[in-house]
C-alpha distance (Angstrom), angle and dihedral (degrees) to the residues before:
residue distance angle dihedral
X1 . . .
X2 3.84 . .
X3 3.37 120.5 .
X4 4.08 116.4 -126.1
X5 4.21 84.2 -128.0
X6 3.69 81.8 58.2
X7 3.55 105.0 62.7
X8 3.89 93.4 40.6
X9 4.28 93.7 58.8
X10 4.16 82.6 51.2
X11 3.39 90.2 52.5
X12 3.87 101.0 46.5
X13 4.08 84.1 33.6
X14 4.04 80.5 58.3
X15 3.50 103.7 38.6
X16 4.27 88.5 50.1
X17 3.65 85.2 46.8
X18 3.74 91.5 62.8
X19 3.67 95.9 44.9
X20 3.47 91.6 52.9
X21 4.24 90.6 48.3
X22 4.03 83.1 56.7
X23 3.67 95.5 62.4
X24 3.81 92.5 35.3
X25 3.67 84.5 59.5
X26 3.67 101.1 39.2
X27 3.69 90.3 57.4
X28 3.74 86.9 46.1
X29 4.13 85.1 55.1
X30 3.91 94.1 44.0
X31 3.91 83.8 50.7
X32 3.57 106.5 51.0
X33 3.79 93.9 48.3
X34 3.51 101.6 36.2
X35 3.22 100.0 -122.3
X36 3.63 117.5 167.7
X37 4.06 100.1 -131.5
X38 3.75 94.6 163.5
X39 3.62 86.0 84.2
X40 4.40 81.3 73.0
X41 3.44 79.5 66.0
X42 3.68 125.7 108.1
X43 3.64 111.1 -87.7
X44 4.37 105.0 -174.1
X45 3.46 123.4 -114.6
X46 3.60 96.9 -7.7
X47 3.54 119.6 116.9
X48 3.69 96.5 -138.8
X49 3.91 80.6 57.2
X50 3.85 94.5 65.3
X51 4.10 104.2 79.5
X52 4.18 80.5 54.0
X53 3.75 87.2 66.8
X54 4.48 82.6 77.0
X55 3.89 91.1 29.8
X56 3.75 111.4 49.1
X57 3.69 100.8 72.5
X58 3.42 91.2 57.4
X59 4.28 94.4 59.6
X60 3.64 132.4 65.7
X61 3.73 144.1 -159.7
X62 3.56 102.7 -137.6
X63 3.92 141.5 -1.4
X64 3.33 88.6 -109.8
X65 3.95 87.2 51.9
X66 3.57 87.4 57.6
X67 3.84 96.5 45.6
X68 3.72 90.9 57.4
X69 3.70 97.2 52.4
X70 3.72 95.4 45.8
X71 3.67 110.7 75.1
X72 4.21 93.3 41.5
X73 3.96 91.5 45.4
X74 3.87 86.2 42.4
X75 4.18 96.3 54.3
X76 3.57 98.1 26.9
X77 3.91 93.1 57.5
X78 3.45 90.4 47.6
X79 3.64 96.4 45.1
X80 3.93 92.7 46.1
X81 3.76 88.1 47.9
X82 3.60 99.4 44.3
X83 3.91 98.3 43.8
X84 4.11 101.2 37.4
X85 3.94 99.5 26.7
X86 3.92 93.0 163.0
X87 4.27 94.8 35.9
X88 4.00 92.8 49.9
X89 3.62 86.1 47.1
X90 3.87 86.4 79.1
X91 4.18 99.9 15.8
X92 3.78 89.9 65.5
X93 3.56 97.4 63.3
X94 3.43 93.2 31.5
X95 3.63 97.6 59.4
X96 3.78 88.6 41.3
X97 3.94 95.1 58.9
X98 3.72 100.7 30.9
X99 3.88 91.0 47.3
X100 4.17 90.6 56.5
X101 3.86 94.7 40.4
X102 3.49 98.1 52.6
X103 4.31 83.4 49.2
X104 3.52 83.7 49.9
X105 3.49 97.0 48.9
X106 3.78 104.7 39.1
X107 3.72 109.6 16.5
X108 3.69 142.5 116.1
X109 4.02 112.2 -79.4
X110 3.71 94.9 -99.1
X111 3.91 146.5 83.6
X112 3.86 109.0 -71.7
X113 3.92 116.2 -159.9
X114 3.98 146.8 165.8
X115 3.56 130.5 70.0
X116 3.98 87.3 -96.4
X117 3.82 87.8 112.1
X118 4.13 84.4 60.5
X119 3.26 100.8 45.2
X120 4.28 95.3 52.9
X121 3.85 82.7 43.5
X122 4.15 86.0 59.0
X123 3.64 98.0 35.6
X124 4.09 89.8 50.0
X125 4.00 93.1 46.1
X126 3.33 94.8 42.9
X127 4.02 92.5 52.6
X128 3.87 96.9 37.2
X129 3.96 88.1 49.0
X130 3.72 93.7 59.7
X131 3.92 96.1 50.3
X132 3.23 95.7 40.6
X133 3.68 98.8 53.7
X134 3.92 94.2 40.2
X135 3.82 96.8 -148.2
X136 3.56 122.2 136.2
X137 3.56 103.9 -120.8
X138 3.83 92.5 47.3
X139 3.91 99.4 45.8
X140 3.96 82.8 46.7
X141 3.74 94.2 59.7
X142 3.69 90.2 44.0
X143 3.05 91.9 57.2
X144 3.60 93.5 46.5
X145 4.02 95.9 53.6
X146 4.36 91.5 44.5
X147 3.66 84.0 55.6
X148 3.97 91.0 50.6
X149 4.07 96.4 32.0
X150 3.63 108.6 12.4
X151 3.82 83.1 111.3
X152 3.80 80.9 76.2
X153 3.57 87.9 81.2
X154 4.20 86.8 79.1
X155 3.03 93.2 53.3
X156 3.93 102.5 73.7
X157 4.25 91.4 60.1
X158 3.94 114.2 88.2
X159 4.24 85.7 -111.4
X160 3.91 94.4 132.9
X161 4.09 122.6 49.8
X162 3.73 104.0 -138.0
X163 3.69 99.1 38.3
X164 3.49 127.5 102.9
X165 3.81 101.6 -134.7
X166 3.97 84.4 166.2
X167 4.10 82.1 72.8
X168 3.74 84.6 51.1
X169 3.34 101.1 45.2
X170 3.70 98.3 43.0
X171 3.61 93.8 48.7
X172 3.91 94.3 50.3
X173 4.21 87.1 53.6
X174 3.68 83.8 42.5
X175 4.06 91.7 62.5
X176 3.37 98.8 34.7
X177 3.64 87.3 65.7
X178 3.65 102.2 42.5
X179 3.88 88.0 49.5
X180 4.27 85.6 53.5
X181 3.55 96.5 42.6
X182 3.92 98.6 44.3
X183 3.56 91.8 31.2
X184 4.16 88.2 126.5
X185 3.73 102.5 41.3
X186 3.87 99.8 94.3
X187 3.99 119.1 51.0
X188 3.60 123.2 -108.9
X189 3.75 112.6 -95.7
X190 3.87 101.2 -138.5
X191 3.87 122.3 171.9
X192 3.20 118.6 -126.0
X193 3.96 122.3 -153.8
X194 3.51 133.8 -132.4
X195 4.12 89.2 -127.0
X196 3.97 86.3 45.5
X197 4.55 84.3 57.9
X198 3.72 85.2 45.8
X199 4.04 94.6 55.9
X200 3.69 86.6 43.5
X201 3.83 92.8 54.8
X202 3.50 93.6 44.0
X203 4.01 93.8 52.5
X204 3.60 89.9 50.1
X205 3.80 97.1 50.9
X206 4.01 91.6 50.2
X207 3.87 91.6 50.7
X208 3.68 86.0 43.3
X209 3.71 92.0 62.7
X210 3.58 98.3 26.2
X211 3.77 79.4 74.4
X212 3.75 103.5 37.7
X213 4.19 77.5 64.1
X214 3.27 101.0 50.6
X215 3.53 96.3 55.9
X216 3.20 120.4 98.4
């Protein structure tokens, strides 16, 4: 018998799986026709830049580009979605606008692309959430996704011409916030053991007939 939890990770795992086969075929789109969609990129403090700020994750550079982005946008959007339903409700778009903004605002004078900025946003939420919140399940998963990503961390220094490690660096900031400020808006998952039930029964069953006695 399926488990309710079940069908909800297929369907974010299917719904992620679509966004990511949009940008796969955009690029393929941009390709084929030469068409030069870096210029949807982000271009700083330039007011023909500004509409790239909801564009630019959605091109890339290269295939190869692409390829790398894939499988960490792919598992940390369903992760983020799956484990903090009601928090990435509101991080997602968060990280998405305040990641491109700050590019806009502070970056190097040229078109900034890839969904690089998302994917640090993710990684960085997803990490923050779980030692912030100090239950098991969380820190376990962040613990999980540093020991995937925490390379990610590299990525927001100026160490490779080329790359925009203002994306990076503006996404990680981006998720640490959104993990701070929606820090309460999912329950804590606590485990609950079978001995824990058993205490519980008992304590019910002595106030149940601690009552039953005292009436008259």
């Amino acid at each position: 018998m399926n488990h309710p939890r079940d069908g909800r990770l297929k369907q974010i795992a299917l719904g992620v799986g679509l966004v990511i086969a949009l940008l796969w075929c955009l690029h393929a789109v941009h390709t084929f026709f030469d068409w030069p969609a870096q210029r949807l990129g982000v271009l700083p403090r330039e007011i023909t830049g500004l509409p790239g700020i909801l564009t630019a994750p959605w091109i890339h550079g290269s295939w190869s580009h692409l390829a790398v982005n894939t499988p960490a946008l792919f598992l940390l959007l369903v992760v983020s979605l799956y484990r903090y339903p009601r928090a990435s409700r509101l991080a997602l778009p968060a990280i998405y606008l305040l990641s491109g903004l700050g590019v806009w605002l502070f970056g190097r004078d040229s078109f900034h692309i890839g969904a690089s900025g998302l994917t640090h946003g993710l990684m960085f939420f997803i990490f923050a959430s779980g030692v912030i919140r100090r239950d098991r399940s969380a820190m376990a998963l962040s613990m999980l996704v540093f020991f995937l990503y925490g390379g990610m961390i590299w990525g927001v220094f100026p160490l490779a011409p080329g790359i925009s490690f203002e994306y990076h660096l503006f996404g990680a900031l981006s998720g640490l916030l959104a993990a701070f400020a929606l820090r309460r808006r999912d329950p804590v998952e606590r485990r609950r053991y079978s001995w824990e039930l058993e205490e519980e029964d008992e304590v019910q069953e002595k106030s149940g007939s601690g009552e039953d006695e005292r009436r008259p």
